[in-house]
N, C-alpha and C positions, 0 to 999 in steps of 0.2 A: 685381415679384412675378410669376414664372412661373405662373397658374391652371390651366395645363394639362400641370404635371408629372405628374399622377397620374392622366389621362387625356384622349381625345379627344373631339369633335364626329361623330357621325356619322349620315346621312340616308336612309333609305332611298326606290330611287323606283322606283314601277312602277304603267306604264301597260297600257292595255287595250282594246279596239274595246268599245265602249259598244253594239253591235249594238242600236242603238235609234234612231227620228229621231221628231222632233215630229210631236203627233198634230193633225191640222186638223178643223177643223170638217166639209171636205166627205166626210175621211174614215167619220166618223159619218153623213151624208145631212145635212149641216145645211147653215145658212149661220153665218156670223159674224155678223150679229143676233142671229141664234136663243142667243148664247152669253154667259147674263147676268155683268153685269161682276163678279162675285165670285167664277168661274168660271173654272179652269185648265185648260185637257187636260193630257194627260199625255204617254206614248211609245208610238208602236209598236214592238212588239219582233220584232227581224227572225229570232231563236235563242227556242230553248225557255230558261225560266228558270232550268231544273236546267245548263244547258252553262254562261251567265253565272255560274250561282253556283260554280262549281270553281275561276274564276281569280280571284275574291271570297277563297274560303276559306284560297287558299296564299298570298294575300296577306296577309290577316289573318294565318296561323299566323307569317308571318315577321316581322310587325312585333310579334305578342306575342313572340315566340324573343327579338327585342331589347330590348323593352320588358321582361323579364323579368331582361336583364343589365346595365341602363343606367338614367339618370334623365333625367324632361325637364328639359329647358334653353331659359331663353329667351329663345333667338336664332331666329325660325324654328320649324320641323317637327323642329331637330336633337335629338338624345340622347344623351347624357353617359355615352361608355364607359369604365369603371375600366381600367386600362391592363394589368391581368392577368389580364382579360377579353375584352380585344379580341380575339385568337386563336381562342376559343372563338365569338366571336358570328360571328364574318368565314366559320368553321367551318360554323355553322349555316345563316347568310343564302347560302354555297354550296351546300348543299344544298337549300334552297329554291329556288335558282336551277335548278337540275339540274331538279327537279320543276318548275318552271311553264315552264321551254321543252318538256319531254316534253310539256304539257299541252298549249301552242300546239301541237307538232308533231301529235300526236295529233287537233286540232280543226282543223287544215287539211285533215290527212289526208281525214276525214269531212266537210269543210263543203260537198259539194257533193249528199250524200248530206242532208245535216240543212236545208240550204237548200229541196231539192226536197219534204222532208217537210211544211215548214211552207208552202212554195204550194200543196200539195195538200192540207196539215190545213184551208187556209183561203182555199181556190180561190176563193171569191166576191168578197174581196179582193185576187186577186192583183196585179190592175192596179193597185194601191196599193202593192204589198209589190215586188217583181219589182225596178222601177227601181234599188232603193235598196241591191242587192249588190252590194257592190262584187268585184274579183278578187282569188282566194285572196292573190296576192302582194303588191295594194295592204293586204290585211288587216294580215299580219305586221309590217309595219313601225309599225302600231299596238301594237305589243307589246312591254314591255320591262321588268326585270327589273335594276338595279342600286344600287349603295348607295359612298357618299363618307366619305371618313375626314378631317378637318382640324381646324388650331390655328388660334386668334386668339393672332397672335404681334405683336413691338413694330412699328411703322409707320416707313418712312424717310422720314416727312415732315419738313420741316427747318423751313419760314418759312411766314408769312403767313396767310391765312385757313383754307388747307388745314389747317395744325397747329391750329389753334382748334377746326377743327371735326372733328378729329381727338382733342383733348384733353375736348370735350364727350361722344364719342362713348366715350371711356372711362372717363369717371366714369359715364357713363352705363352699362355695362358693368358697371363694378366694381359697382353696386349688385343691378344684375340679378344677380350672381354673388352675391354675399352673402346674397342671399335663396334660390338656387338651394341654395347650403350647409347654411341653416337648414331649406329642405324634404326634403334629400336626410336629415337627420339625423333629424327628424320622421320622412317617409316610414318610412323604415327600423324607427325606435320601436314605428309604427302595427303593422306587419307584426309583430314579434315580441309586442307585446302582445296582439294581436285571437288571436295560435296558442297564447300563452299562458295566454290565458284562457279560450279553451275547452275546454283539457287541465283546468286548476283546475274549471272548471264541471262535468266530465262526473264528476271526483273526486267534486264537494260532492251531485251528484245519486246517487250509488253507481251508475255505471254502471262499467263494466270498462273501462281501459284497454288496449288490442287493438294488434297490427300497425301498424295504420292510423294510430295516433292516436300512434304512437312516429315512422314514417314522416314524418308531420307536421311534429314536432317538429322533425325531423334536420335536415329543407328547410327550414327557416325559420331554423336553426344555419348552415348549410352558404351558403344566399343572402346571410344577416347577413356572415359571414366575408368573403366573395367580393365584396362590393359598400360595404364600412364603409372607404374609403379616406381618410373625414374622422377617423379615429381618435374615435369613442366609445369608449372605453376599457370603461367605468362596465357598460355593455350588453354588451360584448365579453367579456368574465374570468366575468360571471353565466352570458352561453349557454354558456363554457367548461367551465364548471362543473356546469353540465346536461347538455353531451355528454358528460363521464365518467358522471356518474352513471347515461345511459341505455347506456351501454357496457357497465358490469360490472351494468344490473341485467337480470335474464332475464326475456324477457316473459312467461312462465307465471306464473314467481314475482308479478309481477305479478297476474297474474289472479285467483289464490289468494291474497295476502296485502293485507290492508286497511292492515297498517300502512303496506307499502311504498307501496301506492299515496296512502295521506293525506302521507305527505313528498314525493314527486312534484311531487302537487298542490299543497302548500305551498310547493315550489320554483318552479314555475311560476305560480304566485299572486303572489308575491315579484318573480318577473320583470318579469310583467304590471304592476305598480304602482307598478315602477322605471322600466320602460319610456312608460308613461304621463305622467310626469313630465317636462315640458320647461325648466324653468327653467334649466337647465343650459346650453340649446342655445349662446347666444351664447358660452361661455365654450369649449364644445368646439372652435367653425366658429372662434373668436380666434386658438386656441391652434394650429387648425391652418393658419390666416393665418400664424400669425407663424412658423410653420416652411416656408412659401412664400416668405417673405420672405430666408430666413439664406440657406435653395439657391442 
């Protein structure tokens, strides 16, 4: 059985100068007596906390970008890209890439300017702080910005102990992937009932449904589509059926008409309660085993 027809493994990694070293006691004027045993220091920080947190922030925005088009999987840090998605996320993660080398280029440019600030923001420190900068060019090489795409494919193990523990290692597998299936189908459920139901809630309370809350909708249609490679069907034909219906209906008419909006709601209510529902799961992650199997 092929598990990685209908998608890839992949990792993103990226590193960072920690512009920080351990704080000592004599830092503080103390001694290590003085520092009861329940008691940690912490770091000195050799940058202001606003520089650290930039190369924080586009790291973060790139592992949500992926986490946004993939599942976890678990083997690892890896995540589980739908193969008609890959394109798009490889897209994204280059342009994150773009922006945090602009960001490094940018903070070498200035590190000798931002260095100088902070032995002079805390001159009475300095002889503590001073030692521990390193040179613009030893920095860069703490910096880096990339991401790996791979298959777990069959093994040319032939005899011996190798293939045993080769044959362990993939039942071992196969089950982590069987349960990877049932949460990917979950997962997916979760998302369209929690948008579905707050479309039905905002109905049941007569609030207006607006822009915003069509917009919603769409993205939670649109991510379902994009990422349902295990074939929920059942899920799949219901949001179908809700993006026509939010196609041809016009959001003023909406906002003006109570009937339109109680069928909506009742559509999305329906959703929510189908989606909710997991007893099914084994039988979809089976079905879609078993057409892993015929490829």
């Amino acid at each position: 059985m092929n598990a990685f027809k209908d998608g890839i493994l992949m990792t993103l990694n990226v590193s960072k100068w920690s512009a920080a070293k351990k704080l000592n006691p004599d830092d503080l004027g103390l001694t290590a007596d003085q520092i009861p045993e329940f008691m940690r220091l912490g770091r000195k920080l050799l940058i202001p906390e606003e520089e650290r947190n930039k190369f924080t922030q586009i790291e973060n925005n790139a592992r949500n970008a992926l986490e946004r088009d993939s599942f976890t999987f678990p083997v690892g840090n890896a995540r589980f890209v739908p193969r008609h998605r890959i394109l798009d996320v490889d897209n994204k993660l280059r342009e994150y890439q773009v922006i945090y080398m602009a960001a490094i280029d940018s903070f070498l440019d200035r590190y000798h300017l931002i260095r100088d600030e902070m032995l002079e923001k805390f001159s009475q420190y300095r002889d503590r702080l001073e030692p521990f900068y390193p040179a613009g060019h030893q920095i860069r090489r703490l910096f880096s910005f990339s991401w790996d795409a791979f298959e777990l494919g069959e093994s040319s193990f032939q005899e011996g102990e190798a293939i045993e523990a080769y044959q362990r290692f993939k039942e071992k597998l196969q089950t982590q992937f069987d349960k990877f299936l049932n949460d990917v189908v979950i997962d997916l459920r979760y998302q369209v009932q929690e948008c579905c139901l707050r479309a039905a809630e905002r109905v049941a309370r007569g609030e207006i449904i607006n822009g915003n809350s069509i917009k919603s909708l769409n993205h939670v249609i649109d991510k379902f589509m994009a990422l349902n490679f295990v074939g929920d069907t059942k899920i799949e034909d219901q949001l179908k059926s809700l993006r026509e219906t939010l196609q041809t209906t016009d959001v003023d008419a909406l906002k003006e008409s109570e009937t339109l909006r109680t069928q909506l709601g009742a559509m999305a209510a329906g959703i929510a309660k189908e989606a909710a529902e997991i007893s099914d799961v084994s039988e979809i992650t089976g079905h879609y085993k078993r057409r892993l199997e015929m490829d």
